[in-house]
Every structure is written in C-alpha cells, then in structure tokens.
C-alpha positions as CSV (number, residue, x, y, z in Angstrom):
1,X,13.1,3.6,8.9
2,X,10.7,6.6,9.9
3,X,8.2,8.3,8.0
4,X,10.5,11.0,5.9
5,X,12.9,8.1,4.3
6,X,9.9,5.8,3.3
7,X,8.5,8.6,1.7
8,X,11.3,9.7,0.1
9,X,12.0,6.3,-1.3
10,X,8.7,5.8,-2.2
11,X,8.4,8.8,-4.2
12,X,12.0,8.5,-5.5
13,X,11.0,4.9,-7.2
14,X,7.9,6.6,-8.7
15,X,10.3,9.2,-10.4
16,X,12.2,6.3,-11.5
17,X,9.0,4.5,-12.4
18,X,10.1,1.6,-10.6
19,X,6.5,1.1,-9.2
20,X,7.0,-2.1,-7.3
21,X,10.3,-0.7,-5.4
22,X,8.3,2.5,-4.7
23,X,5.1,0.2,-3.5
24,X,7.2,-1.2,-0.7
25,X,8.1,2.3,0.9
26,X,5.0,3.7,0.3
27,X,2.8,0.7,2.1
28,X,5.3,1.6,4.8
29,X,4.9,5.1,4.8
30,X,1.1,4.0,4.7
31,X,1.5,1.7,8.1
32,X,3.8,4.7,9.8
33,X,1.0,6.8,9.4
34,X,-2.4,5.1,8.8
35,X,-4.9,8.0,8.8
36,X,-2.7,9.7,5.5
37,X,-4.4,8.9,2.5
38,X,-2.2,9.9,0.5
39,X,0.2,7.6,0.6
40,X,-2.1,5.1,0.2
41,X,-3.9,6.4,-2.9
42,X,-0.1,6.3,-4.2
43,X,0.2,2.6,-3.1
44,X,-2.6,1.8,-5.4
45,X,-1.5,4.1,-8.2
46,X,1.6,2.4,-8.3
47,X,0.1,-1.2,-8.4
48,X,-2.4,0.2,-11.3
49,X,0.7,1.2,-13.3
50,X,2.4,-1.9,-12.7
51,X,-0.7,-3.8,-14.1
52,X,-2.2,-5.0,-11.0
53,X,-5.6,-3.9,-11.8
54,X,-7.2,-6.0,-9.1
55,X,-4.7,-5.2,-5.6
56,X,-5.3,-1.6,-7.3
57,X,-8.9,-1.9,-7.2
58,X,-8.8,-3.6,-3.5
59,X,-6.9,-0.6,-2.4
60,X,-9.2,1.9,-3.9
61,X,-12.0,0.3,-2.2
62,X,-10.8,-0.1,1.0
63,X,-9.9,3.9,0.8
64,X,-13.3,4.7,-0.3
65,X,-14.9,3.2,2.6
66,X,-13.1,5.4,4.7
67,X,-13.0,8.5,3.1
68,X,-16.4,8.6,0.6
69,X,-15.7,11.9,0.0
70,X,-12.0,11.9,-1.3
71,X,-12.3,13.3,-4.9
72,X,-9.1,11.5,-6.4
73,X,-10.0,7.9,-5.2
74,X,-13.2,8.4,-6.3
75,X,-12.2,9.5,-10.0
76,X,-10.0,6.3,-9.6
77,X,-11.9,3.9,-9.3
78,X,-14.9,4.8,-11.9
79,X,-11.8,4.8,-14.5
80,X,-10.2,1.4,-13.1
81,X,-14.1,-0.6,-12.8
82,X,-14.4,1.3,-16.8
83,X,-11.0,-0.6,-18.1
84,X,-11.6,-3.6,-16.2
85,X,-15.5,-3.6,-17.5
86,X,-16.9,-3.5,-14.0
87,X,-20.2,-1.8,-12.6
88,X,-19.3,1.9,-12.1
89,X,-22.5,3.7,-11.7
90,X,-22.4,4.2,-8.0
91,X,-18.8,5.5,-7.8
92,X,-19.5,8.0,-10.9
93,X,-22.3,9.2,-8.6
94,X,-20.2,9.5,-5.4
95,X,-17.9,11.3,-7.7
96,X,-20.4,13.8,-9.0
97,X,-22.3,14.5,-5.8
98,X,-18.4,14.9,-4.1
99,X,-17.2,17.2,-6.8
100,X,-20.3,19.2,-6.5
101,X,-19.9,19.6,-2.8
102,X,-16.0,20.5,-3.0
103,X,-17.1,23.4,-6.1
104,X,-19.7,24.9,-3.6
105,X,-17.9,24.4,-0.1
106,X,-14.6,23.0,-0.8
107,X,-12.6,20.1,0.3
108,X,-14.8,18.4,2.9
C-alpha cells in the first residue's frame, strides 16, 4: 500500500476511534515516509488513547530526540510523565524555551 491509503486508513480509524486499527496504518505511513513527524506523533497519540501509556511514552521520546524543538511532542510528553507520575521538569523546560522561540520567530 503507498503513502495516501495508509494515511487515509490511519486517519479513518482515528475518526472511528479504533486506535489500534488506525496504529497499524499510521506506523506504516510512518516507515513510508520516516522524516514525517506527524504521523508518528499520531502513532503515539493513538497508543496513549488506547491506554498504552508506556509504548506512548517510548514513541514520544524517541520523537524528541530528533526533533527537540517540535512544540506538540513536547506538550506530550510533560502531560503523559504528569499522569504516569514521572520526572517532567526537563521537558516542561524544552517546552517553554521552544514555545518562546516559535512566539518570537516561528516554527523552527
């Protein structure tokens, strides 16, 4: 299947809120076209709303190593470490100093 149809699925099941049908389309989508953040932040969206706080949380931190600087993984993760009681601090930060840097030159 090419990029178009596992996105479509993918965002089709999150409609639907079938989360762990849209997860499979998406991760593919995600392997199609590797430097696309977006469909991996919605990979780990869906397995946060499917309750898989800790693949979520892998996912999240994989995506903040390479991109520091996106705003919505950022804002992510300091709410996913907050309801799994995890150290947050750092990312809050990140988030802060990235937010600040998007209001005064936007998106990096």
């Amino acid at each position: 299947m090419n990029l178009d149809t596992n996105v479509w699925l993918g965002i089709y099941y999150v409609k639907q809120c079938l989360y762990e049908k849209a997860c499979f389309y998406l991760e593919r989508a995600s392997q199609i076209k590797p430097n696309e953040v977006k469909w991996k932040l919605m990979v780990a969206s869906c397995q946060r709303r499917i309750g898989n706080f800790q693949k979520a949380l892998k996912i999240y931190q994989a995506i903040y190593q390479d991109y520091p600087d996106n705003v919505e993984c950022l804002r992510f993760l300091v709410l996913l470490c907050k309801d799994m009681g995890l150290d947050y601090e750092e990312y809050a930060k990140e988030l802060h100093r990235a937010e600040m840097y998007n209001e005064n030159y936007g998106e990096p």
